[in-house]
Structure formats: C-alpha cells, structure tokens
C-alpha positions as CSV (number, residue, x, y, z in Angstrom):
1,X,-85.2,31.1,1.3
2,X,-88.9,32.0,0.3
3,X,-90.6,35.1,1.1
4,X,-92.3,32.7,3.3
5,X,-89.4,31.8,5.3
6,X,-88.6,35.5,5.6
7,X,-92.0,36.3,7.1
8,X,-91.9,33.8,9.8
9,X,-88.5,35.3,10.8
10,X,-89.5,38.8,10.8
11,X,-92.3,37.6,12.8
12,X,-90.0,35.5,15.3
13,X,-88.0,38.9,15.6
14,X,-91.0,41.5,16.1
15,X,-92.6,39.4,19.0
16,X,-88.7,39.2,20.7
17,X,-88.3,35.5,20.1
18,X,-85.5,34.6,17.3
19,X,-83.3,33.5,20.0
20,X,-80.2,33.7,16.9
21,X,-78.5,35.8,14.2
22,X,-79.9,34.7,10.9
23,X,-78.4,35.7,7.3
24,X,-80.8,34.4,4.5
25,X,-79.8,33.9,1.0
26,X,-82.8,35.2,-1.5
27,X,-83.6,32.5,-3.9
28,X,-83.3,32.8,-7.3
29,X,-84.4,30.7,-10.1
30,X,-83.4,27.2,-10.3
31,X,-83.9,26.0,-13.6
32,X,-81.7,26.9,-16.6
33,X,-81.5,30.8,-17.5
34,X,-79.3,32.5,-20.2
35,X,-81.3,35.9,-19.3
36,X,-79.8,38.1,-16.0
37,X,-82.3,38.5,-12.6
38,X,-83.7,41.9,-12.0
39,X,-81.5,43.1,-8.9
40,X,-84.6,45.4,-7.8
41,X,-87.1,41.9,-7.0
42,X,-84.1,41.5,-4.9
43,X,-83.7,44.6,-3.4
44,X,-87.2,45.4,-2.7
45,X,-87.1,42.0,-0.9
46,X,-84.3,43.4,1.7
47,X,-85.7,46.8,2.2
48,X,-88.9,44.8,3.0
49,X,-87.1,42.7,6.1
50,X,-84.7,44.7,7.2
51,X,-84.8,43.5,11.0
52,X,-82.8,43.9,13.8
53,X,-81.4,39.8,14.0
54,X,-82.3,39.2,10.0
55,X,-80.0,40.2,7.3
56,X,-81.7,39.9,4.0
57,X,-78.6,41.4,2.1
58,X,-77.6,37.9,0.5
59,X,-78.3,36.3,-2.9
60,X,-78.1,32.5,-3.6
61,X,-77.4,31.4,-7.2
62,X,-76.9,27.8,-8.4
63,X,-74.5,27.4,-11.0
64,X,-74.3,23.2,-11.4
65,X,-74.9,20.3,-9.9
66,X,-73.0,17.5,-7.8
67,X,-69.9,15.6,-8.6
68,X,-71.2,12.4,-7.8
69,X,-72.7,9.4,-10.2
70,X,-75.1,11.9,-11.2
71,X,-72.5,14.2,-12.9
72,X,-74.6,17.0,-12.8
73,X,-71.4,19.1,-11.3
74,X,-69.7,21.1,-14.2
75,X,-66.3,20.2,-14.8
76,X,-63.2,21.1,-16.9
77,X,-62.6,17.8,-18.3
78,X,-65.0,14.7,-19.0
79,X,-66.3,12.4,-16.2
80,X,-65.4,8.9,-16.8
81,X,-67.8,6.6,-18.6
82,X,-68.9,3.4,-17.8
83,X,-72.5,0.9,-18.6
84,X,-74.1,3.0,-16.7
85,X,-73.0,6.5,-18.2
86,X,-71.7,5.4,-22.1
87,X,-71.7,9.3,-23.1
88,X,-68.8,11.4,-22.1
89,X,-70.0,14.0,-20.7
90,X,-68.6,17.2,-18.1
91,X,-71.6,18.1,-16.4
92,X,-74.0,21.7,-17.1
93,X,-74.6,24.9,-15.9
94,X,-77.6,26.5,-14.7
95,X,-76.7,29.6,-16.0
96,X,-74.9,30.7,-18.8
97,X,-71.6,32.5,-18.4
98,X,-72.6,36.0,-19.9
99,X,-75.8,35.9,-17.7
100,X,-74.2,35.5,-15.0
101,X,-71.3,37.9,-15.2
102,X,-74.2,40.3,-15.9
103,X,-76.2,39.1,-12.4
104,X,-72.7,39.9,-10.6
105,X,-72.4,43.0,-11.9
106,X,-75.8,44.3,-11.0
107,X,-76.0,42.2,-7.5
108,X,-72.4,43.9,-7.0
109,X,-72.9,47.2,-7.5
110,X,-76.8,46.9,-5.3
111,X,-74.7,45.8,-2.3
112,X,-75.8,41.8,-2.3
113,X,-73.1,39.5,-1.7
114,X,-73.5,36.5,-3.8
115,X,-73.5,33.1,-3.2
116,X,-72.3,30.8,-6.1
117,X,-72.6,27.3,-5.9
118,X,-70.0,25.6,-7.5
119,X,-69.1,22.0,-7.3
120,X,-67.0,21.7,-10.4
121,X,-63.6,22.8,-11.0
122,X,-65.8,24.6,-14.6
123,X,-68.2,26.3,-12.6
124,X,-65.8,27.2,-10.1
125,X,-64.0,28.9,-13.0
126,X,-67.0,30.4,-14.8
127,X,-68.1,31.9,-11.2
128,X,-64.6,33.6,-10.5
129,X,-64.9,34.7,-14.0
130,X,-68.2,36.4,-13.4
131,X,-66.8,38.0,-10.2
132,X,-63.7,39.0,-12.0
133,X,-66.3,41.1,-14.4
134,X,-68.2,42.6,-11.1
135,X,-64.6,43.9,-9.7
136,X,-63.9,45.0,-13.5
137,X,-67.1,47.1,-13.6
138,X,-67.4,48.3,-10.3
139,X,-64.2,48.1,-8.5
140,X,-63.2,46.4,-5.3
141,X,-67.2,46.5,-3.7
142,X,-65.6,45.1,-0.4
143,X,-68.3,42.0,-0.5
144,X,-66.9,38.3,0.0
145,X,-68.7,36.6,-3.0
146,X,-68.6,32.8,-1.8
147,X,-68.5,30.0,-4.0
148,X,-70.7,27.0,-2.2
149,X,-68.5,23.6,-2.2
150,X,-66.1,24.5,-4.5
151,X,-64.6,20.9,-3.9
152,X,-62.6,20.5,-7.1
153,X,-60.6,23.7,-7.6
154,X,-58.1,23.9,-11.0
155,X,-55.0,24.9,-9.9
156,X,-54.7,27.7,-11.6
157,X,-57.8,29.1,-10.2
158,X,-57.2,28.7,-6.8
159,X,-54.9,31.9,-6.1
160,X,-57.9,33.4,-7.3
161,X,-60.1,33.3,-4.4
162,X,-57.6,36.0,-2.3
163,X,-56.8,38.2,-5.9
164,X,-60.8,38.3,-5.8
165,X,-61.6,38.7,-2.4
166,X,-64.0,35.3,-3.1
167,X,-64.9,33.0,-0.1
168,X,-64.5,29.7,-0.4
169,X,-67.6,27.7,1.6
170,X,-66.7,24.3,1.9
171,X,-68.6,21.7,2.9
172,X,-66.6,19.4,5.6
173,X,-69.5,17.6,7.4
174,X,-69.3,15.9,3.8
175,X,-66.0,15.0,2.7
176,X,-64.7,12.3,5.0
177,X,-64.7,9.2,3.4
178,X,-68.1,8.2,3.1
179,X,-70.9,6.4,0.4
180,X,-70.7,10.1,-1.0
181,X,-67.3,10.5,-1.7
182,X,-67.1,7.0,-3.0
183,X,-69.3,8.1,-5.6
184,X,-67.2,10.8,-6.6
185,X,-64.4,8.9,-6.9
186,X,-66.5,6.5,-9.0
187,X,-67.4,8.9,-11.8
188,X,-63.9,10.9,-11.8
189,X,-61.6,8.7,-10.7
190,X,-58.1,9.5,-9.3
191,X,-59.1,13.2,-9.6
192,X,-61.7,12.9,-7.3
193,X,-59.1,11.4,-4.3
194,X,-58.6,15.7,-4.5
195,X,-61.8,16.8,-3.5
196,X,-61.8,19.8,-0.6
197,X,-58.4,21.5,-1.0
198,X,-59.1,23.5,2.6
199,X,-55.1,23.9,3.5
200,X,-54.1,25.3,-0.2
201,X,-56.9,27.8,0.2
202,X,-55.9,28.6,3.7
203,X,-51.9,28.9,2.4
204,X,-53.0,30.9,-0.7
205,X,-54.9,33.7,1.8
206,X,-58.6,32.6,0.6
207,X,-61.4,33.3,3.5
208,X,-62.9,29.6,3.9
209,X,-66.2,28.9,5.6
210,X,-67.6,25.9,7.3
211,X,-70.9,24.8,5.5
212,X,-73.0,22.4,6.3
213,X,-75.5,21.4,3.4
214,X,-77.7,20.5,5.6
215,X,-80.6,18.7,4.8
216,X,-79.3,17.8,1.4
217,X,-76.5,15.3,2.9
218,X,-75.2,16.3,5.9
219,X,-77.1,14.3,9.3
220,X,-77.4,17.1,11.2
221,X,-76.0,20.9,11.9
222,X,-73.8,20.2,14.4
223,X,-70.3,21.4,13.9
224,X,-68.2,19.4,15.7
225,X,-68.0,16.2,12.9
226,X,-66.9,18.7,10.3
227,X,-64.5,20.5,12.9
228,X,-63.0,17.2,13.7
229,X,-62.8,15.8,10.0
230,X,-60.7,19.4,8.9
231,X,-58.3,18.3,11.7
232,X,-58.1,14.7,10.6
233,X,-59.2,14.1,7.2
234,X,-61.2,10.7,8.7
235,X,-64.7,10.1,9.2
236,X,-65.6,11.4,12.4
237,X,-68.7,8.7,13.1
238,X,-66.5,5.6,12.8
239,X,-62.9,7.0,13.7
240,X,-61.2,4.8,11.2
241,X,-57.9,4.6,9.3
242,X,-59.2,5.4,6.3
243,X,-57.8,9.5,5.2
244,X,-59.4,11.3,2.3
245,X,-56.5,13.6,0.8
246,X,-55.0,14.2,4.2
247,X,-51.9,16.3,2.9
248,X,-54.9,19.1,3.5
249,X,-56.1,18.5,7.3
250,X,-55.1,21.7,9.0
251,X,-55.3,22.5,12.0
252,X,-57.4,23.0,15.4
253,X,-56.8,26.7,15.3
254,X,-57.0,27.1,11.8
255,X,-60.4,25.3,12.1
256,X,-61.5,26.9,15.1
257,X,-60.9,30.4,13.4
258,X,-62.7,29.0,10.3
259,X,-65.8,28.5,12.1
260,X,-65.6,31.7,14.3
261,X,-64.1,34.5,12.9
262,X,-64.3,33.2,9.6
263,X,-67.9,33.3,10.1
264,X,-68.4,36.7,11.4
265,X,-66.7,38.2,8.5
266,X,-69.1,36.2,6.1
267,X,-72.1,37.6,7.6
268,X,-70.2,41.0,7.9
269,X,-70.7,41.2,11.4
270,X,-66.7,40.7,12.8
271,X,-66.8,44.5,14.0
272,X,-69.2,42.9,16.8
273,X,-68.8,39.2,16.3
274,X,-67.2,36.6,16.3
275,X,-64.0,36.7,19.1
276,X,-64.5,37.3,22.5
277,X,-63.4,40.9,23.1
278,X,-64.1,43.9,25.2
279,X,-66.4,46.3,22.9
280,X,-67.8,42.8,21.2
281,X,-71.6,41.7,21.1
282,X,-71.3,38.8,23.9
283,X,-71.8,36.0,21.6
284,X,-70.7,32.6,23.0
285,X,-71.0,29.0,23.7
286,X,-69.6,27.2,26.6
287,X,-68.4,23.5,25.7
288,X,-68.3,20.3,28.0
289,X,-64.4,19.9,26.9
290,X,-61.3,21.7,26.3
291,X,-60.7,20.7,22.4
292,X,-56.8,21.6,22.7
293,X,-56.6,18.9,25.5
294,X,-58.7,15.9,24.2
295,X,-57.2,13.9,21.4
296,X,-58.5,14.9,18.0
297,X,-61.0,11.8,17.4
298,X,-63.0,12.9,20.6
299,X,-63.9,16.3,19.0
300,X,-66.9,14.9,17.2
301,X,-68.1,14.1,20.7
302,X,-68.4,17.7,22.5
303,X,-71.7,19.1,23.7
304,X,-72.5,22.6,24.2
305,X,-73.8,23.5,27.8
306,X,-75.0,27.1,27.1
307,X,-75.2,29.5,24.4
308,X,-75.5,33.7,24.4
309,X,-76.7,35.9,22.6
310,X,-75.5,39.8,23.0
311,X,-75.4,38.9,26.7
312,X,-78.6,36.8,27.1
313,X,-78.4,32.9,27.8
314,X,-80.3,31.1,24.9
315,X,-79.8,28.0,25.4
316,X,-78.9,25.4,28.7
317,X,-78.5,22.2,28.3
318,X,-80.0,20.8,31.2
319,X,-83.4,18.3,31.8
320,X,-84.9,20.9,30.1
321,X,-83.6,23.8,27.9
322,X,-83.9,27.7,28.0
C-alpha cells in the first residue's frame, strides 16, 4: 500500500468503522535497485499508523516477475525459446542479491516481516539466501519472512522454508488449470506441469498461506475456489477432469488450517486469532454448508451467512447486509 491507503484506514478505524483486521505491506520500490531501502522511511511509517485494527509492521518487496509467456519470473535454468521468444533467456530480478540480503538484515533486525515475491525457482533461491543472511546477522528474529507465489521451488531449497522459519504464500485461486497455467507450461515446458508444490511444503514443516493475488489474476477474493482447488487440484469454475500436478492436493483439514490458523500466525495474531477457543478474540464466519459433508466439487459453491468481529456481527447476508 500507499501512504494513501494507510490514511483512509486509520481514518476508517478512528471514526469506529473498519469493520475487519487489516495487515498492510509498505511498498517499496518497483523498479530495479542494486542499493538497500532505508529501514527508518519504513519505520517512521508504522509508528505513524499504529492503530488498533491496522498493522503497519509489514514490508512488500518484489524480487521478479511471472512465469508465464512473459518470462519475467527468475528462474534457475533457461525458459524455452520459440518465434516468439528466439533468445534464451531465465528471467530478472528486481533487486540485486547483495542489496537485498542487506534490506533483510536491516528490515530483520527493525522488527518488519518481509514479504518476498518470488515466482521463480532463482528468486526463490536468492530470497531464502537473503533470509539465511538476516538469521546469520541477527539470529532467529522469530518473524515468518513469506515468499509470495513461490510456485516453482528447486528441490533442494524446499527444506529450506522450515530450517528458515520462511512462509510459503501460495497463490491457489490461480493454479487450477486455466489460460494461466497453460502459459506457463508454454514457456517451460514439462517443468512447469510442477507448479505449486503445497503438499511437499506441508510434509517438509513449511507454514503455507492462502493468497489470493487479487486484482492481478484472481476473479475475486473469495476463498472457497482456492480452498476447493488445494483439495482437488481441478478448476473449481468448470469442475472438470483435467488435474494440474495432483500428487500435491492435500487435504480439507490441512486446507482449512491453511486458511485459519495458518493465517493468524502470518499476521501474528494466533495468541487471539484464528481457532475458536475460550480466551480467543471471537472471530468467526458461519457457512450455509458443512464442507466435511458435501462432496469436494461443491466447496467452491458455499456462502457465508454472517461474519464477527471480536464478538460483533459484521456482516449478514440477508436482503440487505449489516
């Protein structure tokens, strides 16, 4: 987010009104650097809107592109070529490596958790690298780093994420087969049939989030798609037989935990968030279905009837809402 964004949720929480918990990620820039950020604009930033329902304590840093015919994502080894794209090529980064080992050092040691994003299996590998250096310099912090996407992990990065204590943020409202992943496929070929390797992460002890990209790809933030396409590895809108990779689909309680506890760490907030438990904030949504007693295709079709917030009923979905 903007500073702009930031001031219209710090007014939204003076007048009583943001209605949700809200963790924003500061921005940082965009194009490419080889020079490290100056952690105190960021820190002056989160002294500035430190609100009761706003958590300014998070950093967003890009690190590539995307994956797709584009090739913008930064990978180990080339992308194929074709008329199209006659140069071999494996992508960039935004940032270079020793700037960006620097920026996790500093964020690290401020108290920022940083989010990396990381499409490639090369930027994946130059961001644990950088958060290898943070724990280096300043010990275990106790911060979940994330690395956005993180789609195509190297194999022998992936134990990584728990020796790190690095959050994987995947992206599952994207990686049903789809025009998207098509794409992908069509500019790495066979490697990109292993694209979101959720179950190795879970097996390996690596925290995974749900993320949604929305509005870069994603149709809209509802959850339910991307819960049902972790369970099935098919595209949720058309139900067909079509499975991307599905030796990964895990679970309903795996993705239920995921999206609920795995979220409340994330934002640091599972002391009060997160589970249903006596001493817990009384955060909760009530569904219109049971999801362990519909078949797994129909999970893409629940509604939520109400929603609270620390006891309070934000939302009912009636004629009209709350």
């Amino acid at each position: 987010v903007t500073e702009e964004a930031l001031q219209a949720y710090a007014e939204l929480d003076a007048a009583g009104q943001l209605d949700a918990r809200v963790t924003v990620n500061l921005q940082t820039p965009r194009e490419y650097r080889d020079y490290p950020l100056d952690a105190a604009d960021y820190i002056a930033l989160r002294v500035r809107y430190r609100l009761d329902r706003v958590n300014a304590g998070y950093v967003k840093i890009f690190l590539d592109g995307v994956p797709t015919a584009s090739r913008t994502a930064y990978m180990l080894q080339d992308y194929l070529t074709d008329e199209q794209h006659p140069q071999a090529t494996r992508g960039f980064l935004l940032v270079s490596p020793e700037a960006l080992a620097q920026d996790m050092i500093v964020l690290d040691e401020a108290g920022f958790t940083v989010k990396l994003h990381a499409a490639g299996d090369g930027s994946v590998r130059v961001a644990l690298d950088a958060i290898e250096a943070a724990r280096k310099a300043n010990g275990n912090s106790g911060l979940r780093h994330e690395l956005a996407h993180a789609g195509f992990i190297d194999p022998d990065d992936l134990p990584r994420f728990a020796e790190l204590n690095v959050t994987a943020d995947l992206s599952p409202y994207l990686w049903y087969p789809s025009p998207i992943i098509g794409s992908i496929e069509g500019a790495l070929g066979e490697r990109g049939e292993q694209y979101w390797p959720v179950k190795d992460l879970l097996d390996s002890g690596a925290d995974v989030l749900l993320g949604s990209d929305w509005p870069s790809a994603a149709k809209d933030l509802s959850p339910w798609h991307a819960i049902e396409a972790l369970v099935t590895r098919r595209n949720p809108f058309t139900d067909g037989d079509e499975a991307h990779w599905p030796a990964q689909a895990i679970s309903l309680e795996q993705a239920l935990a995921i999206v609920t506890t795995g979220g409340a760490r994330a934002l640091l907030i599972e002391d009060r968030s997160g589970s249903i438990e006596t001493g817990k904030s009384a955060d909760l949504i009530v569904l219109d279905q049971n999801l362990f007693e519909i078949p797994p295709q129909q999970i893409s079709e629940t509604r939520v009837l109400e929603t609270w917030l620390q006891g309070e009923r934000v939302y009912l979905r009636q004629s009209q809402g709350i």
